[in-house]
N, C-alpha and C positions, 0 to 999 in steps of 0.2 A: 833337783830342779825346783827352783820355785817361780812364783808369778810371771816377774819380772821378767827373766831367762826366758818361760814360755813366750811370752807376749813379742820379747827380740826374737825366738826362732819363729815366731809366725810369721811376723813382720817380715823378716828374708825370704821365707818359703810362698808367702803369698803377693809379695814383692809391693806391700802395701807399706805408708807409714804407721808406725808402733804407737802413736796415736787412735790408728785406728782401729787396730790388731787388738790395744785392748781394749776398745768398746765393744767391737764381736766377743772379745773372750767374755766379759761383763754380761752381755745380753746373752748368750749361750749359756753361761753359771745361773741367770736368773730365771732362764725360761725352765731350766731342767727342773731346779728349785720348787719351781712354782708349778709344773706338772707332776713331781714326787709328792706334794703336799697335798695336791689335792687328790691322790691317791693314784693317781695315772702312773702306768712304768713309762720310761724313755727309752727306748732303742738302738745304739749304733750298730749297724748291723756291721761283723768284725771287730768292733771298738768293746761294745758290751750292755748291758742295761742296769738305768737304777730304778730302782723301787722301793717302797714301802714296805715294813714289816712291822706283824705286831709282834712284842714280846711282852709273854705274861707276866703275871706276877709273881714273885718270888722270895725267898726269903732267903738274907744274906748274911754276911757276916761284921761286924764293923772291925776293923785289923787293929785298931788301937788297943779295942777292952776286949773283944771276940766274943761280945754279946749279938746276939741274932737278932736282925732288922728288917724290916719287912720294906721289901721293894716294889713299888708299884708298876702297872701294868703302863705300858706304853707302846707310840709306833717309833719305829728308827728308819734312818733310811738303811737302802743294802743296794750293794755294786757287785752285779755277778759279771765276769771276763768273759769277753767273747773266744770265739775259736781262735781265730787269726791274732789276737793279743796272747792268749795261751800259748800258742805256737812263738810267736815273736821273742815273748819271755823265758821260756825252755830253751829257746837256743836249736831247736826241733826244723825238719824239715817241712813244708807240708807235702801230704801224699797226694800224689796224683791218681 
């Protein structure tokens, strides 16, 4: 699925026009954006959370010559799955 698809299934399910659907989607992608940057996690609670991570520095490989390169230390962002999306994905029941 991408953008666009989403933006038509919101549009239906929230029985808005797809005009709209995707200025929510926009302002949703940019508020997350902007609370992972500045270091803040987001929350959906079921959906999942993004955050922040550092990852050190390291030393790698270049795959062309296979000489050792050294990789700088940086943050990335990270998306951990919530329960209810775990479950959803598995194909799994949830227990009662």
């Amino acid at each position: 699925m991408n953008k666009a698809e989403l933006i038509e299934i919101t549009a239906k399910g929230a029985d808005i026009s797809k005009a709209a659907a995707g200025k929510a989607l926009d302002a949703a992608m940019a508020a997350i954006v902007k609370s992972v940057a500045k270091g803040d996690p987001v929350t959906l609670v079921g959906f999942g959370t993004f955050k922040s991570a550092k990852r050190a520095a390291r030393t790698g490989k270049n795959p062309k010559t296979g000489a050792a390169i050294k990789i700088a230390a940086t943050t990335v962002p990270k998306f951990s799955a919530g329960a209810g999306f775990k479950l959803a994905v598995s194909g799994k029941k949830a227990k009662k």
